[in-house]
Every structure is written in structure tokens, then in C-alpha cells.
N, C-alpha and C positions, 0 to 999 in steps of 0.2 A: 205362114200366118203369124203376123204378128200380136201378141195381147193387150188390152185396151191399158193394163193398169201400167205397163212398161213405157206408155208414151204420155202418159201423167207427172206432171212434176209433183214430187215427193214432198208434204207438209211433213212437220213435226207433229201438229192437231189441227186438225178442223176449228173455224173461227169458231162452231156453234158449239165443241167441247168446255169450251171456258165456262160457258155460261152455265151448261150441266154441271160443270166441276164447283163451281161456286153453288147453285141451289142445292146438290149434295153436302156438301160442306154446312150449309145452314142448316140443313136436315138432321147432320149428325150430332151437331151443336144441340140443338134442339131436344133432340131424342137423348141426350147424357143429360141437358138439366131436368130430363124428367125424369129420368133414371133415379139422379140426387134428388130431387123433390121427394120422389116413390120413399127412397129410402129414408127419409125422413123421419117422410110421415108416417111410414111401416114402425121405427125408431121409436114414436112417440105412443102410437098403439100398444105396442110389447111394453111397453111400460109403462102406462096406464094398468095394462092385464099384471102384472106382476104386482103392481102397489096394492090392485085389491085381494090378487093372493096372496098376500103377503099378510092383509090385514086379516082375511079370512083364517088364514095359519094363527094370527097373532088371538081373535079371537077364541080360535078352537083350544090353545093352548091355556087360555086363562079358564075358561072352562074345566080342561082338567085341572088345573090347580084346585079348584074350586071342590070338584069333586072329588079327589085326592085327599085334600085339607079335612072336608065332613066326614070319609072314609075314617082316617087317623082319630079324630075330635072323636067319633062316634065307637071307638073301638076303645077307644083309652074312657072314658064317659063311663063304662056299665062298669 
């Protein structure tokens, strides 16, 4: 008995591979500038979130000066 794939002449690929391998390829392209898009704008989020913690810190901190400041004034005072 002979087998069907042994009386087949042997391609390197199938003509319909190219085309697979090409929409792949677009695919992966695709899917990395969204990847770098993602990161971005992930990028630009975190740092928005940090400028107003930063400003919140900057607030709290003049606060304690403030309180600090009256503390001494009010000690030194009587």
C-alpha cells in the first residue's frame, strides 16, 4: 500500500499561506501600535494622577507651615 502524501509533489508552502502570512503580519503590526498607543496614553494618565498628588502633597505641606508658624507665634505670644 502505497500513501497518498508520498505520490504528492512536495511544495515549500501552499499558494494560500502567503496570503495568511501577510494578514498575520498586518495583524501584528496592528496590535504593537496599539500596544504603543495603550502605553501612551497609560503614560499621560500617571501623570496627570501624580501632578495632582503632587499638588495635594504641596497643599498639605503649606498647611502645616501654617500651622506650625501659629503654633511657635502662639507660644512665643504669652
Amino acid at each position: 500500500m502505497v500513501r497518498t502524501a508520498q505520490l504528492l509533489p512536495l511544495k515549500a508552502t501552499p499558494s494560500w499561506s502567503c496570503e495568511g502570512e501577510d494578514i498575520a503580519r498586518r495583524a501584528y503590526r496592528a496590535l504593537r501600535s496599539l500596544v504603543k498607543l495603550q502605553a501612551v496614553a497609560r503614560g499621560a494618565y500617571v501623570r496627570k494622577q501624580v501632578q495632582i498628588a503632587m499638588n495635594c502633597m504641596h497643599a498639605l505641606v503649606r498647611l502645616q507651615v501654617k500651622v506650625r508658624a501659629r503654633q511657635l507665634l502662639g507660644r512665643y505670644g504669652e
